[in-house]
Wavefront OBJ file of the C-alpha trace (Angstrom):
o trace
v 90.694 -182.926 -24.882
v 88.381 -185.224 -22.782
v 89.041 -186.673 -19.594
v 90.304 -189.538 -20.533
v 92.823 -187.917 -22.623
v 94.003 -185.215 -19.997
v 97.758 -185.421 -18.780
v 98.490 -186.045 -15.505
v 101.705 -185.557 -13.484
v 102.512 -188.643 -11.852
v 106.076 -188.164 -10.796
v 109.060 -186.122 -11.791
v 112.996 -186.571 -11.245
v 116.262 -184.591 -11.983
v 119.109 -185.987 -14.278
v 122.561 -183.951 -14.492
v 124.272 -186.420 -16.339
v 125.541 -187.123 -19.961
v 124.384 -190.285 -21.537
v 126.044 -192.440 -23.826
v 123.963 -193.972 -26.595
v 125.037 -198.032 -26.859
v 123.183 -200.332 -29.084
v 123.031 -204.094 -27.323
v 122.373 -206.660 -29.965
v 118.877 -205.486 -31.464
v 118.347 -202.779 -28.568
v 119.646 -198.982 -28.298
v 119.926 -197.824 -25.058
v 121.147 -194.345 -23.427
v 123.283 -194.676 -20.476
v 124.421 -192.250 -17.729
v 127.448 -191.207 -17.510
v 127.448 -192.076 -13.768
v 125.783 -195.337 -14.354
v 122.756 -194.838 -12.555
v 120.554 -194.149 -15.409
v 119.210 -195.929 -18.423
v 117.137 -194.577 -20.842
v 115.073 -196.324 -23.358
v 112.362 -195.525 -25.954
v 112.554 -192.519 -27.875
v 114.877 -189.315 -26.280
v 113.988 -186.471 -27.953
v 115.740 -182.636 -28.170
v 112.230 -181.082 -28.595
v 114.572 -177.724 -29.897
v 116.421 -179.347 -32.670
v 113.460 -182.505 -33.361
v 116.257 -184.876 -32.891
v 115.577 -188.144 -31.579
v 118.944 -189.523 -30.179
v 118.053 -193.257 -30.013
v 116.119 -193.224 -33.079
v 119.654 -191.908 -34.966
v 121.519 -194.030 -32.978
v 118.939 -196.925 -34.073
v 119.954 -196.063 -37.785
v 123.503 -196.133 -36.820
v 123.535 -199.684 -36.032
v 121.160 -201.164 -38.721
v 124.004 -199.319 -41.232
v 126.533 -200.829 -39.543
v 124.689 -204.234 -39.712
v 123.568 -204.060 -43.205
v 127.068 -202.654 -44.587
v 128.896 -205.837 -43.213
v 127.151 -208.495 -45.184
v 129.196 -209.936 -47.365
v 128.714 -211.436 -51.318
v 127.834 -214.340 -50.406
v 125.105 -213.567 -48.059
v 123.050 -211.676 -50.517
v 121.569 -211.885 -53.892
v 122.177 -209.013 -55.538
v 120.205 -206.800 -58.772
v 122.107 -203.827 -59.663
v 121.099 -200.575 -60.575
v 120.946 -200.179 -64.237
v 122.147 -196.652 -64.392
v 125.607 -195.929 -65.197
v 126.338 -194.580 -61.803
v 124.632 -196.514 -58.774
v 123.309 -193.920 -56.216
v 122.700 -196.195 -53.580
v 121.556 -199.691 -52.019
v 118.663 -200.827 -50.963
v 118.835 -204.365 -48.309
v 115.388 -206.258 -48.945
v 114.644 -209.123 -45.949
v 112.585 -211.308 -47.978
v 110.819 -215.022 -47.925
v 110.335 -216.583 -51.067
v 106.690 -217.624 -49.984
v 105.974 -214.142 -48.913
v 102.899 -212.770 -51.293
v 104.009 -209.094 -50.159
v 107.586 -210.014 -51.251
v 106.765 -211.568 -54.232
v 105.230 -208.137 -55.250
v 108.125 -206.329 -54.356
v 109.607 -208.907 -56.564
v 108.131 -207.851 -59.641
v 108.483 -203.739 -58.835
v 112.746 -204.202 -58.494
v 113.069 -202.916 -62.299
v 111.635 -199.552 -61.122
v 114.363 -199.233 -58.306
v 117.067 -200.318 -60.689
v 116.216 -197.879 -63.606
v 116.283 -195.256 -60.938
v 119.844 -196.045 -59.768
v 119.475 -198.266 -56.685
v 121.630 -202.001 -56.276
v 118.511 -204.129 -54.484
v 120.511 -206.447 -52.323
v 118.135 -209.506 -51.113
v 118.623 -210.972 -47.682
v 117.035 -214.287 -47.273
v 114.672 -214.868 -44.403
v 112.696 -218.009 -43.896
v 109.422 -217.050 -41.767
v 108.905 -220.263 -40.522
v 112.124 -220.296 -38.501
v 111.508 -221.894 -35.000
v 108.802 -224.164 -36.116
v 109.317 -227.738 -35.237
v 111.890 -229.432 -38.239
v 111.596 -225.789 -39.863
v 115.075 -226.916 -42.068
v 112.707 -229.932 -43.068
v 110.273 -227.570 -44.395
v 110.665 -226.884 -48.483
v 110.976 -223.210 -48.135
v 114.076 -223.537 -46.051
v 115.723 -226.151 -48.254
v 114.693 -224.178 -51.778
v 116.172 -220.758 -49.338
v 119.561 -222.842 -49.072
v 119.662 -224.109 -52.554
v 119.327 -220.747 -53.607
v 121.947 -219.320 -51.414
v 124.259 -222.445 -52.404
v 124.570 -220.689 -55.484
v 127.775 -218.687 -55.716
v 127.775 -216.753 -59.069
v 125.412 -213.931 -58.516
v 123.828 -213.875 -61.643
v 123.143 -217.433 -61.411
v 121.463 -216.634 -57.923
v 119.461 -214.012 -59.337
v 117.884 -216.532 -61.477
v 116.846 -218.867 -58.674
v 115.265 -216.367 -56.854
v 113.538 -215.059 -59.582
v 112.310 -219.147 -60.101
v 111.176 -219.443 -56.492
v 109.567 -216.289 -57.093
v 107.171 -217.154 -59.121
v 106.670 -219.837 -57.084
v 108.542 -222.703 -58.500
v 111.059 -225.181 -56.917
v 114.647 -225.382 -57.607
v 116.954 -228.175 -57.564
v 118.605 -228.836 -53.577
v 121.431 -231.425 -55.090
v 124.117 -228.806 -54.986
v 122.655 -227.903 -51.276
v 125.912 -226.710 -48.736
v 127.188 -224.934 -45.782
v 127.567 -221.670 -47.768
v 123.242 -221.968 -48.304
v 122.916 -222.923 -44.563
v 125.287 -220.394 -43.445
v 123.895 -217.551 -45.926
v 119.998 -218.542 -44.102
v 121.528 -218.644 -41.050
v 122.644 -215.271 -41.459
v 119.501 -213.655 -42.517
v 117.781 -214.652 -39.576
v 120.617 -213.511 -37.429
v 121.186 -210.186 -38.652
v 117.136 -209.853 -39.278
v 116.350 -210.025 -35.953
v 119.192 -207.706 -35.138
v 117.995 -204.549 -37.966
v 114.330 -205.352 -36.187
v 112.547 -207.085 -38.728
v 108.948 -208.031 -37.325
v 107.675 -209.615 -40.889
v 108.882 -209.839 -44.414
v 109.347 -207.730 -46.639
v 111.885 -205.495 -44.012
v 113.693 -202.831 -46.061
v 116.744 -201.124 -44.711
v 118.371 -198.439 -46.716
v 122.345 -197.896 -46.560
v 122.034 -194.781 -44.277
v 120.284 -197.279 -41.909
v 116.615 -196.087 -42.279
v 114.368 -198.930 -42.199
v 110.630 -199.563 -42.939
v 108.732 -202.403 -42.447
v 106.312 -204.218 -44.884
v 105.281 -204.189 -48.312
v 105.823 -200.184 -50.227
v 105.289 -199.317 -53.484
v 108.658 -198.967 -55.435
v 107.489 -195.325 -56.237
v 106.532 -194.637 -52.492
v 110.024 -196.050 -51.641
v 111.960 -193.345 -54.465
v 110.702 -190.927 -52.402
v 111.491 -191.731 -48.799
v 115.048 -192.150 -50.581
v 115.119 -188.727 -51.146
v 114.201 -187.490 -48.264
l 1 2 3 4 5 6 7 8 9 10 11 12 13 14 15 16 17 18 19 20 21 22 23 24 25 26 27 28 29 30 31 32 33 34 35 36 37 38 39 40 41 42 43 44 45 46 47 48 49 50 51 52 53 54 55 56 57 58 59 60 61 62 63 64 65 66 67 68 69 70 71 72 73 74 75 76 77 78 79 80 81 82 83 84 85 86 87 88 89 90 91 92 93 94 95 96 97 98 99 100 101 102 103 104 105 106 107 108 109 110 111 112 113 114 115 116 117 118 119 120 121 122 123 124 125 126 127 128 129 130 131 132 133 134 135 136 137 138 139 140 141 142 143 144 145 146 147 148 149 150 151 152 153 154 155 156 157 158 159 160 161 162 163 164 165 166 167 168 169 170 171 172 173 174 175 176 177 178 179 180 181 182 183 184 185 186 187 188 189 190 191 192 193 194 195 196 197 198 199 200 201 202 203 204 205 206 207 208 209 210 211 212 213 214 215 216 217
């Protein structure tokens, strides 16, 4: 260890509490019982390697993720008999990194896993971002209510062609509306953001067979 790297105590303090851990939005927090405490960061039991906000992190995106409804997804399903679990995808339809996903879902279907798409436009906040024809092709898509319907317009934008907006509505703008919403709230920083059903959640491009075996971990 060099110098620069030694430790050095710079303060210490006593806490005989219990905390409560709270998640706030896109935040997880731990919280004195008293009230005079908050905790944030990582809180880890060094004797059983459990870090309590991290769990309570995966809590939350589970929660999130498990209350999107049909219409607020585009959905592949696992072409197994038995489906052994979901797998939410945050994804932009311009997004190179996405579009490879794009191509690798087969491999996560044949191995039992329903990819469920949430729509995220990157550009959001840009000045006239719903102008923009990412945003509009996003809504056309999500217009769409049959899913396998859906599932061909995203493949379309995919490979990076344009769809018709006639049939444009509030379901699309809702649907967009959503993903951004409840993208910001799992943490998504870029696209592609995966979030597993048990809440786990990694962030950028993986290869389909790197993903199989986080899944089984």
């Amino acid at each position: 260890m060099t110098t620069q790297d030694s430790i050095h105590l710079e303060n210490k303090f006593s806490v005989h509490t219990n905390f409560y851990v709270l998640s706030l939005n896109d935040s997880v927090l731990a919280i004195s019982e008293d009230g005079k405490y908050i905790l944030g960061g990582d809180v880890v039991n060094m004797v059983d390697k459990v870090n309590y906000l991290e769990v309570a992190k995966d809590q939350s995106r589970k929660r999130i993720v498990s209350a999107i409804s049909d219409e607020n997804f585009i959905a592949y399903p696992a072409t197994t008999e038995k489906t052994k679990g979901v797998i939410y995808i945050y994804s932009d339809v311009t997004c190179g990194y996405c579009q490879k996903m794009h191509d690798e879902y087969p491999q996560l279907s044949d191995a039992g896993y329903e990819i469920r798409i949430v729509p995220f436009v990157r550009n959001v906040g840009t000045p006239n971002f719903e102008q923009s024809q990412v945003y509009k092709n996003t809504v056309a898509m999500m217009s769409i209510q049959d899913q396998s319907a859906k599932r061909k317009a995203h493949d379309l934008l995919m490979n990076g062609e344009n769809i018709d907006h006639a049939e444009n509505n509030t379901v699309g703008v809702n649907a967009v509306k959503h993903g951004i919403e409840t993208g910001v709230r799992v943490g998504l920083q870029g696209t592609p953001h995966i979030v597993f059903d048990d809440g786990r959640s990694v962030s950028g491009y993986v290869p389909a067979i790197s993903l199989l075996d986080l899944l089984k971990q």
